[in-house]
N, C-alpha and C positions, 0 to 999 in steps of 0.2 A: 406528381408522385402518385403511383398505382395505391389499390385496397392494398394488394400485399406487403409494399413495400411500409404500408403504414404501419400495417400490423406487425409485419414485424421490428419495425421499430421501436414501439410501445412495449411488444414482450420484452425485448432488449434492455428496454429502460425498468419497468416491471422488475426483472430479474435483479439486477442491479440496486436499487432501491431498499428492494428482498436481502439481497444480501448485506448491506448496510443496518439495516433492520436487525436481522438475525444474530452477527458481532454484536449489537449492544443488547441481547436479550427480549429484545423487544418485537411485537407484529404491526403491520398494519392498520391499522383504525379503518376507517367507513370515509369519514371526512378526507384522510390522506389520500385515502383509494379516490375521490371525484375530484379532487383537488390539483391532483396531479396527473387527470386527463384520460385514467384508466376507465374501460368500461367491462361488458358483463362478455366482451370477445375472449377472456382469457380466463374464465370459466370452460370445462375445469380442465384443458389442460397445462395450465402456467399457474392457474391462483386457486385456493378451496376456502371452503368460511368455515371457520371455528364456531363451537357451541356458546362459545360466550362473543360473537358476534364479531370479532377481529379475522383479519383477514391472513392469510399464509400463504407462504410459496410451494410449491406441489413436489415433494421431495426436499425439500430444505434443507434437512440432516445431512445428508447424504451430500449434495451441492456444498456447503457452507458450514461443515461443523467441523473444517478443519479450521475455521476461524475463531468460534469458538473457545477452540483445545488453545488456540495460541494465544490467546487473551488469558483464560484459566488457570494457564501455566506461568504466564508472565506475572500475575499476581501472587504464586503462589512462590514464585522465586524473589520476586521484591521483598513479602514476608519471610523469608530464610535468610536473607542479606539483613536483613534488621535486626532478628534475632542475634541472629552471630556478631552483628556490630553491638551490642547489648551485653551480651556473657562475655564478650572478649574484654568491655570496661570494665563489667563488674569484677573481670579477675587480676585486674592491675591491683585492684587496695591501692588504701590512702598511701598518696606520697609520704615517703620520709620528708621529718623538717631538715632545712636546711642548717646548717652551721654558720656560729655569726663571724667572719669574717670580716674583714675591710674591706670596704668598696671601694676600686681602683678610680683614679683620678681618668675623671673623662677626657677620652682623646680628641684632637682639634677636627672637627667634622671634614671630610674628603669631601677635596672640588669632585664638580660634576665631573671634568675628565679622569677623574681618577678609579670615580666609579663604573664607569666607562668600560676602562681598560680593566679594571679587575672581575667583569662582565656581571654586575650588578645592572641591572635596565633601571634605566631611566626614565623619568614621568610623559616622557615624550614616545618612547619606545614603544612599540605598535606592536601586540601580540595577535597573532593571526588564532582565526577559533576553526578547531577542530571541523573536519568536514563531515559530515554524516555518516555513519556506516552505509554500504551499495546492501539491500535487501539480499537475504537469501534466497537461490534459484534454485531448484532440487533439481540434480545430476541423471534422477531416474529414467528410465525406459517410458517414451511418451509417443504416443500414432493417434495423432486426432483425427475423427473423421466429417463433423462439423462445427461451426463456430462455436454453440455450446461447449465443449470437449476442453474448452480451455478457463472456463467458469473453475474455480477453485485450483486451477494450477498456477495461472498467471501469478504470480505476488499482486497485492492489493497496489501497494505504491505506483509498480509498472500500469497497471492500468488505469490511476490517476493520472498519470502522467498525458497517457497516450488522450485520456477524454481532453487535457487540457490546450495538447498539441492541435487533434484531429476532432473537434466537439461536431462531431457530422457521425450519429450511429449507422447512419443508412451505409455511406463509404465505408467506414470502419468493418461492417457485417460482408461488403463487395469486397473490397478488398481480401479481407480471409478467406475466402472462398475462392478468390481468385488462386490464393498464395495455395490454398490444399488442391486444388486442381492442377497447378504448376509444377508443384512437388510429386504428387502422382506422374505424372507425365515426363519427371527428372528424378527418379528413386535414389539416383548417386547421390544428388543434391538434397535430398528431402530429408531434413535435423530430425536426431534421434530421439532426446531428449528434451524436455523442459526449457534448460538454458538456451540448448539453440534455439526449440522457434524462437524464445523473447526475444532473442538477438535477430534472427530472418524477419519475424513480421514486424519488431521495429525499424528495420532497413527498408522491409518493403512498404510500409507505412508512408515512410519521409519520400520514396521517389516517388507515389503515386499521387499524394497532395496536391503539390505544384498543380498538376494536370487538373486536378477536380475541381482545385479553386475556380480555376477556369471559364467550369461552367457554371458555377452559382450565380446563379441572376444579381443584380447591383440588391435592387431591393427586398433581399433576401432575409 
């Protein structure tokens, strides 16, 4: 593997880090920065040092504060749903008491088939659990021109995915550049939007794999 190819791997990873970092409000330390292999190559244009000695990504607002606003909001919508679950008890008031009536002589407990058939489930009954919501893709007008270009578009999920599938950055970085060079050269074909590339470059992802595995050395 070449200088470049390392360097840029490292940014890759760098960036990524950053942006994990940045969601929880948080920067980089000193320790995390040698820890995890970074050195003084991304100085200054991927990483700057803060006056209070922590480290930061170079534009990070801008990159990654749509992550931010999503988290922000997400809390501030959970607090509105508890509120309203809150004032909507408090305006029930005390129940009425009940009237004392007789209590009806209990009936002889229903066999298993019976409850069955009157589609009561039964302690055997297997209730399947809901499947996850698929992430939101935004529809908007999107023309990327390099691999950056998709830092804060991609959905976060989508891109765990793909690190979990394809954990090779170096492929991952060839690969897209393959796919915008391709698209350049096929305009008809070239996704408009957001949704399509996630959908082209996780297509073109999976046929290219196979082939790279290939050459990864055994004791790689």
């Amino acid at each position: 593997m070449g200088d470049a190819d390392r360097a840029t791997g490292m940014a890759l990873r760098f960036l990524r880090f950053a942006q994990i970092k940045h969601k929880a409000g948080k920067y980089i330390t000193e320790k995390e920065f040698q820890n995890l292999g970074f050195d003084a190559a991304l100085f200054p244009a991927f990483a700057t040092l803060r006056d209070d000695g922590l480290i930061e990504c170079v534009g990070a607002e801008k990159l990654f504060g749509w992550l931010r606003s999503r988290v922000e909001n997400g809390k501030k919508g959970g607090k509105a749903s508890a509120a309203a679950r809150t004032s909507h008890s408090n305006n029930l008031g005390p129940s009425e008491p009940k009237a004392n009536t007789p209590e009806p002589e209990p009936s002889p407990s229903p066999s298993p088939s019976s409850s069955v058939e009157e589609g009561v489930p039964s302690s055997s009954t297997v209730v399947e659990k809901p499947r996850p919501p698929r992430p939101k893709i935004s529809s908007e007008l999107f023309d990327p021109k390099t691999p950056e270009d998709f830092m804060g578009k991609i959905p976060e999920s989508t891109l765990e995915r793909w690190a979990e599938l394809y954990p090779d950055e170096i492929f991952v970085r060839r690969e897209t550049l393959k796919a915008l060079s391709w698209t350049e050269s096929n305009p008809k074909r070239r996704p408009r939007n957001v949704r399509g590339w996630t959908q082209f470059l996780s297509n073109w992802f999976d046929r290219g794999w196979s082939n790279f595995r290939k050459t990864i050395p055994v004791n790689r």
